[in-house]
C-alpha positions in Angstrom: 0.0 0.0 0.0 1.4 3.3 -1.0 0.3 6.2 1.4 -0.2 9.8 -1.2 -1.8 12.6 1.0 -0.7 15.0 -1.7 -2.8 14.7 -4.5 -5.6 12.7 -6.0 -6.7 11.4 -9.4 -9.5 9.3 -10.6 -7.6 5.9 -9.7 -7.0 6.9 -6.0 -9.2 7.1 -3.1 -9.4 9.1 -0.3 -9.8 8.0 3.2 -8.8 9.0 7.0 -5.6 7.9 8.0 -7.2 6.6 11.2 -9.0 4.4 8.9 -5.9 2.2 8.6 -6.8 -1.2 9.9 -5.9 -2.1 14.0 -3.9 -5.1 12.6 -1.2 -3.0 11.7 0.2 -0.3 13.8 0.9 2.8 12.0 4.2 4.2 14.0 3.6 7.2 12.8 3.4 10.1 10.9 6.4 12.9 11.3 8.3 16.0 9.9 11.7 16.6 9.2 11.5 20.6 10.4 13.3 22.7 8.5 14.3 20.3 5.5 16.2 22.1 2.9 18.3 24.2 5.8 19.7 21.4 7.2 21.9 20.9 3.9 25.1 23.1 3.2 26.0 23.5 -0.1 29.8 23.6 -0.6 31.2 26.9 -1.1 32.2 26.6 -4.8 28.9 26.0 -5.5 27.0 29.5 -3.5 27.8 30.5 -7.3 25.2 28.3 -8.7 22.4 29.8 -6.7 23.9 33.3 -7.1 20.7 35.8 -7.8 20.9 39.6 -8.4 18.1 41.8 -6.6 17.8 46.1 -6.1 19.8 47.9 -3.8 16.8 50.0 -3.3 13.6 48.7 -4.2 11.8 52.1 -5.2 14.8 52.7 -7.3 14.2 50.5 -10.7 17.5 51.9 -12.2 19.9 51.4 -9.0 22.3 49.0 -8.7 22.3 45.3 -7.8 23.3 43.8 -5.2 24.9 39.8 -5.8 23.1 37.2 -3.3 24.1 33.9 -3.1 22.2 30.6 -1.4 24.3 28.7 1.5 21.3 25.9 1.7 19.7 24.2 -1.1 16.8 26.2 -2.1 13.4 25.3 -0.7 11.2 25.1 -3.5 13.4 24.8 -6.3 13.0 21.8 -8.3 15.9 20.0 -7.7 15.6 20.2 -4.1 13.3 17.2 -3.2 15.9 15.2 -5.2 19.1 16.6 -3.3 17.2 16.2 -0.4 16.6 12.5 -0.9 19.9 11.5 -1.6 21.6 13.5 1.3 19.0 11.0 3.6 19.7 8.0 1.6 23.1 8.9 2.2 23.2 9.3 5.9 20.5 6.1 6.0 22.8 3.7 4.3 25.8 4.0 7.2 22.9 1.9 9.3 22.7 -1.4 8.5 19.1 -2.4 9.4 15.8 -2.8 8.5 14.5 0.3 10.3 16.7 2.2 8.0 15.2 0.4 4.8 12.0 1.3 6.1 12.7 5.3 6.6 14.2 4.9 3.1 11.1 3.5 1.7 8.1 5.6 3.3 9.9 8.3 3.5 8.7 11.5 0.7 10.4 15.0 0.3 10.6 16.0 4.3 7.6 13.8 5.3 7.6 10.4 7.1 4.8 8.0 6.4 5.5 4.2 8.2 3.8 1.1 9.9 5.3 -2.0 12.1 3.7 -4.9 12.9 3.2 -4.7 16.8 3.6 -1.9 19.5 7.3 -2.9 20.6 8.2 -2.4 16.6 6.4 0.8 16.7 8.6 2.3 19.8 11.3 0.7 18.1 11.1 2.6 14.8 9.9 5.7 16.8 13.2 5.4 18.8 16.0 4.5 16.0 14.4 7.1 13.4 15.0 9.9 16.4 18.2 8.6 17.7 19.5 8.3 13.3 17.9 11.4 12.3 18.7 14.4 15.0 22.7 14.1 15.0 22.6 15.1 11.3 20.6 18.4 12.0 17.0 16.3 11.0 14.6 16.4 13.4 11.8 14.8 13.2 8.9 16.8 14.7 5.3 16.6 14.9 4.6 13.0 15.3 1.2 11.1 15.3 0.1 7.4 16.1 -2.5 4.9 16.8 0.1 3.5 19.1 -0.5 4.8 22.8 3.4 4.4 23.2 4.6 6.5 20.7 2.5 8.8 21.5 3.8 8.8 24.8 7.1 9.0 24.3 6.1 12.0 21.7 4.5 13.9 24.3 7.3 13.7 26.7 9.6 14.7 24.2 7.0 17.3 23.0 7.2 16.1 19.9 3.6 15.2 19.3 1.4 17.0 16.6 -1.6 19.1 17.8 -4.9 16.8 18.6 -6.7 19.6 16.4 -4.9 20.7 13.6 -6.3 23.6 11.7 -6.2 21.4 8.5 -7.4 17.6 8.6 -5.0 15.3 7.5 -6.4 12.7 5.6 -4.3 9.9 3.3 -4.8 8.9 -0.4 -4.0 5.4 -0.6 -3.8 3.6 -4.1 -3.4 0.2 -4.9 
């Protein structure tokens, strides 16, 4: 099952993500905050994302001024991809099955997975924290249907508002 909360077309449908059958626990929905400015870019290449822009913006014949990007650029369309392979990257030093899963559900900064049982939930819940903060990525706003994870998130503050001001609902296709 492939979980698309972005978009929908006529071979998708649309459902609650607390609609997910009991028999499989979903660990959890999550964040990375901040995405894009948790990556660098080297310094010979701030002249790739080099943009001009006004010195004085009610003055349309005034010089420019030379800006250059030290992050990869959120919104720009090659940053979803550079983003995916810096995590693949820093994924692939862990050799384990949690790390295959974050590689798998994982889409641009958001974090879609499931385990089988509530001590595989707290496990994934734990090793995607413990993997993901020392490299600046941390994950943020989690939610559950497992009353562990979503006690651990609380602790940690970590767990996303009861009442968002948007419902998040799931496409899933098959």
């Amino acid at each position: 099952m492939i979980l698309d909360y972005w978009t929908m077309t006529s071979h998708r449908i649309k459902c609650n993500i607390s609609s997910i059958p009991s028999t499989e626990v979903r660990v959890g929905c999550t964040h990375i905050e901040k995405a894009s400015l948790n990556i660098v870019l080297d310094e010979e290449d701030h002249d790739a994302t080099r943009f001009f822009w006004l010195s004085k913006l009610n003055n349309p014949t005034c010089a420019f001024e030379i800006y250059r990007f030290k992050h990869i650029l959120f919104g720009a369309s090659s940053s979803t991809f550079i983003l995916n392979a810096t995590l693949d990257k820093h994924l692939k030093q862990f050799s384990d099955p949690v790390e295959e899963r974050i590689s798998e559900d994982i889409y641009a900064d958001d974090l879609v997975s499931r385990a089988q049982d509530g001590d595989g939930a707290v496990s994934f819940y734990t090793k995607a924290r413990s993997w993901m903060t020392p490299a600046g990525f941390n994950l943020r706003s989690w939610t559950s249907n497992n009353l562990a994870v979503r006690t651990i998130a609380v602790k940690k503050n970590l767990l996303n508002d009861p009442k968002p001001k948007i419902p998040w609902y799931a496409v899933v296709y098959y």
